[in-house]
Every structure is written in structure tokens, then in C-alpha cells.
C-alpha positions in Angstrom: 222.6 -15.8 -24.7 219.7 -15.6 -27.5 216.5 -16.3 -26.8 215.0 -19.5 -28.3 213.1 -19.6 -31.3 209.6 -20.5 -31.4 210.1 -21.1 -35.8 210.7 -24.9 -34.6 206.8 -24.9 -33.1 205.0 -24.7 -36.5 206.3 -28.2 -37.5 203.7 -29.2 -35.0 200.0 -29.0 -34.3 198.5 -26.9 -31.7 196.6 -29.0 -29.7 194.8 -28.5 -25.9 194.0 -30.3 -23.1 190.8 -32.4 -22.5 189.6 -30.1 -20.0 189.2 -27.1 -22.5 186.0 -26.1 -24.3 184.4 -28.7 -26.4 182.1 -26.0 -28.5 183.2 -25.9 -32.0 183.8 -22.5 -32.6 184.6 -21.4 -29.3 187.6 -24.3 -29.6 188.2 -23.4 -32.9 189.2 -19.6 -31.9 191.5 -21.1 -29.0 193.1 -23.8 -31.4 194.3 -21.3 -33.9 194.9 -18.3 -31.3 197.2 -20.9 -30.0 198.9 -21.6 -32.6 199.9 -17.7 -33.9 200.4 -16.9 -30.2 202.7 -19.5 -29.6 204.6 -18.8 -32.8 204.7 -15.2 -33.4 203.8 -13.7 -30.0 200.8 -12.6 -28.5 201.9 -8.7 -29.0 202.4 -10.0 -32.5 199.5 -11.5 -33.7 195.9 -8.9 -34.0 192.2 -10.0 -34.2 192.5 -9.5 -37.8 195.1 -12.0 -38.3 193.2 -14.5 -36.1 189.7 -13.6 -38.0 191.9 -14.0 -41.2 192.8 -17.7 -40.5 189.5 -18.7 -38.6 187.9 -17.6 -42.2 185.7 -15.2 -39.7 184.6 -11.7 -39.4 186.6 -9.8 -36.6 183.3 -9.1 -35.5 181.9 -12.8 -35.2 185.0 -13.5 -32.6 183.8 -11.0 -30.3 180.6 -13.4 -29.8 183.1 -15.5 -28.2 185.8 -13.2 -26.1 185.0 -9.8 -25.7 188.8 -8.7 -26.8 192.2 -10.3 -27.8 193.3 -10.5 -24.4 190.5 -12.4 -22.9 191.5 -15.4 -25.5 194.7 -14.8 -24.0 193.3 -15.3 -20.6 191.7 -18.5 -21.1 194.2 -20.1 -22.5 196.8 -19.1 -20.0 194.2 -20.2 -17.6 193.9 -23.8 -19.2 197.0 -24.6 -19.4 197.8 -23.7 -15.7 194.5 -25.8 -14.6 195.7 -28.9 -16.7 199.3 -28.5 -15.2 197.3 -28.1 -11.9 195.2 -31.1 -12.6 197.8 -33.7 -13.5 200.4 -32.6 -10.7 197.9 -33.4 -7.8 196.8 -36.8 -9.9 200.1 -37.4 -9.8 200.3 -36.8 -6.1 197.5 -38.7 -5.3 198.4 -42.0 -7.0 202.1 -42.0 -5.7 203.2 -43.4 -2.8 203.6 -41.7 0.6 207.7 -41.6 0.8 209.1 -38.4 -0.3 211.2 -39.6 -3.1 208.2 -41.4 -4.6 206.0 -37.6 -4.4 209.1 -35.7 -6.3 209.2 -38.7 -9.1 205.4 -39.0 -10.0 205.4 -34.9 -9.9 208.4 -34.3 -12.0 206.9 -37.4 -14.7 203.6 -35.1 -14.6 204.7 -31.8 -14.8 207.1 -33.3 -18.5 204.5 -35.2 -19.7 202.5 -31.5 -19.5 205.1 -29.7 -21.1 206.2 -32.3 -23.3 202.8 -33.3 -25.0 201.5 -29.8 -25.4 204.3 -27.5 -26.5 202.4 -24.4 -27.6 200.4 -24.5 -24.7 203.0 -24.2 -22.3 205.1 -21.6 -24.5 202.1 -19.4 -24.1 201.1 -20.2 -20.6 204.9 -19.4 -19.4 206.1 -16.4 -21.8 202.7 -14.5 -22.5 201.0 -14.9 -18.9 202.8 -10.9 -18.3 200.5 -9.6 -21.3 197.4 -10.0 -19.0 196.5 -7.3 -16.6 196.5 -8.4 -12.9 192.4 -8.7 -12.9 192.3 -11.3 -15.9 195.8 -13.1 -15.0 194.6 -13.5 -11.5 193.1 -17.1 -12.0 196.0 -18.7 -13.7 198.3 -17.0 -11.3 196.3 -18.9 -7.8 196.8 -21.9 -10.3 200.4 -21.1 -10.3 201.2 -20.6 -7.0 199.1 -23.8 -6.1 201.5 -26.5 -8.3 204.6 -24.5 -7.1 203.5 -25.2 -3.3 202.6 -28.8 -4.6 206.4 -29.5 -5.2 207.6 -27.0 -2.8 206.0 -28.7 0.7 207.0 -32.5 -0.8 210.8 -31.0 -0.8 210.4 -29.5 2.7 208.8 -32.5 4.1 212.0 -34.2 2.3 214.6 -32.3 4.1 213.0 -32.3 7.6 212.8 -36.7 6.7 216.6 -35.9 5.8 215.8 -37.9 2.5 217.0 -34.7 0.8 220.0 -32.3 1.4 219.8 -29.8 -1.6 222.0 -27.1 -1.3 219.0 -24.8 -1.2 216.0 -25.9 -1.4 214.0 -23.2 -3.4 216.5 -22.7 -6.2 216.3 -27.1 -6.1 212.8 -26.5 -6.9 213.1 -23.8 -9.5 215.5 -26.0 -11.2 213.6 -28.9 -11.1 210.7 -26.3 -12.9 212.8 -25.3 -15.5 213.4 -28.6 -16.6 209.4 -28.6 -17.9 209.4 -24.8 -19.1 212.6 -25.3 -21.0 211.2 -28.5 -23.3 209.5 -27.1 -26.2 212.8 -25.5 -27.1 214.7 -28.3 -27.9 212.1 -32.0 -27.0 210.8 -33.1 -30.6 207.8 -35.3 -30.1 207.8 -38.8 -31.9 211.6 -38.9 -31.5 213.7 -41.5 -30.4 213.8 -40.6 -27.1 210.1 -40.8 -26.1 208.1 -38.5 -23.5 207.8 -41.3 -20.9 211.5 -42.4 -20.6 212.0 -38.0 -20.8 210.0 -37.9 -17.7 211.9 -40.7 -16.0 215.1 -39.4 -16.8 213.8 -35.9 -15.4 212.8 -37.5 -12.3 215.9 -38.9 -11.8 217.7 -36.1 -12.5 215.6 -34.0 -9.9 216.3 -36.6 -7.2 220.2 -36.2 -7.6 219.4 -32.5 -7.4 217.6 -32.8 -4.1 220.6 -35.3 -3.2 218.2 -37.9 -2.7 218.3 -41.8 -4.2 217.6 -42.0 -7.9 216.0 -45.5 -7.3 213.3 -44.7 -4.2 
């Protein structure tokens, strides 16, 4: 198969997470690095072509990141920590059962992937441009939300309020559900991101072979 195009992500604004920078220029350089990262590529797109769109001096970015690759860095890292973030919200506010911990994480982990497209083509495709030292934060990020999901699923099984087949490829499906989204999910269309992230949910409990309506 093909990989998917990233042409249908310019129809849409770039846009970040609360948590990033606030300071105008600094968020100004992330915005539009964004944006040309998550539609031509990181490899793709050079400090002059960022400069160029910015209306800035090459020179004046390097006030702000010391290379291409440490804009890279943040934003990978941003969009790991809001992922992060809204998963163990998501955890905290649901109820103790099992089935209840897989729904409000799935609904979480869409809404993330589903509301900030560019963000998450970036964070998943160009984390493997960074060297180990600057990749290193969003990778303990990573790890973290993949042990959030993982240890609910376990603690499922051993309740026997899940049988998957397997349990870790149940969790990497239930993953790619998210990663896959801003390849097909068009924001403001009929089907809207909250009933997306119920029908994800559900979809992940039948995977797990667990009830649909816990």
C-alpha cells in the first residue's frame, strides 16, 4: 500500500495545544514550523523556507532555537506532553472499573488526534529525525501514555473483564486508531469528534472482548 498524503492537511490550520508557549514569536516560529513540517516533511522544509514565511531573517530564528531540529524537538515534545496530559485526566475522572478506564482513554487519546491533526502527523512520523539526546523527552512521554493503557488492559484480563487474543497487539490496535485519523477524519464533518471518540471506544472494548456498554 501507498503511504497517505499529507496534501489533505493544508485545508486546515495548524494549531497547538494550550500548554505550548504563549510568547509571540517564539509561538509564531512553532505555528508555521508546524504547518510546513506537517505538510512537506521535516527533511523537506529548511530554515530558509521557515524564515521565508515567518517574514524573518534566518538569523532572527536562531534567537529562538539554536537549529532546525530543536523546533522539531519542542514540538514533538508538546504534542507528546498534551497527549500525556489528557490521557491521565482522562484516567483520573473515570470510574474505577476497567471498561470505564479503556473508554475515557480511548475518547482522550481521539479527541488529541482528532482536534490537532498536524500536531500528531508530526509528533508520530518525524519523532525519528531527532537524535536520541533531543528525542529523549518526548520518548519518556511516550512510553508513559503507552503504560497508561497498557496496565488498564492487564488489570482487565486478570478481572477477566477482557479476553483479547493478545493483549499488546489489542493495545497497539486500539493506538492506531488515534495515529491513523488525520488521514482520513475531516473536522466540522458530519460525524463530529465526540461521537468519533465514542465510537472508538466502543470499538476498542469489542477488541479487548469486553462489554461495549460498561
Amino acid at each position: 500500500m501507498s503511504p497517505p498524503t499529507r496534501s489533505r492537511l493544508r485545508a486546515h490550520p495548524a494549531s497547538l495545544p494550550p500548554s505550548a508557549p504563549s510568547d509571540g514569536t517564539r509561538r509564531r516560529i512553532l505555528e508555521t514550523a508546524l504547518q510546513l513540517f506537517a505538510n512537506r516533511g521535516y527533511h523537506d522544509t529548511s530554515i530558509r523556507d521557515l524564515a521565508k514565511v515567518l517574514e524573518l531573517q534566518p538569523s532572527a530564528l536562531y534567537a529562538h532555537f539554536s537549529s532546525k531540529e530543536h523546533v522539531l524537538a519542542e514540538l514533538v515534545r508538546i504534542g507528546h506532553e498534551a497527549h500525556h496530559d489528557a490521557l491521565q485526566s482522562a484516567l483520573k475522572s473515570s470510574g474505577p472499573e476497567p471498561a470505564e478506564q479503556i473508554r475515557a482513554l480511548v475518547r482522550a487519546h481521539t479527541r488529541t488526534h482528532a482536534l490537532h491533526p498536524q500536531l500528531a502527523v508530526v509528533v508520530n512520523e518525524e519523532l525519528y529525525a531527532l537524535t536520541p539526546e533531543l528525542a529523549a523527552p518526548a520518548v519518556v512521554l511516550r512510553d508513559k501514555s503507552a503504560a497508561l493503557l497498557a496496565e488498564v488492559i492487564e488489570r482487565g484480563v486478570a478481572q477477566r473483564s477482557f479476553s483479547p487474543p493478545h493483549p499488546r497487539v489489542a493495545a497497539a490496535a486500539i493506538s492506531a486508531m488515534g495515529v491513523r485519523l488525520p488521514y482520513w477524519y475531516e473536522p466540522g464533518s458530519a460525524l463530529d469528534v465526540d461521537t468519533l471518540a465514542d465510537l472508538h471506544a466502543e470499538l476498542a472494548l469489542r477488541m479487548l472482548g469486553g462489554s461495549a456498554a460498561s
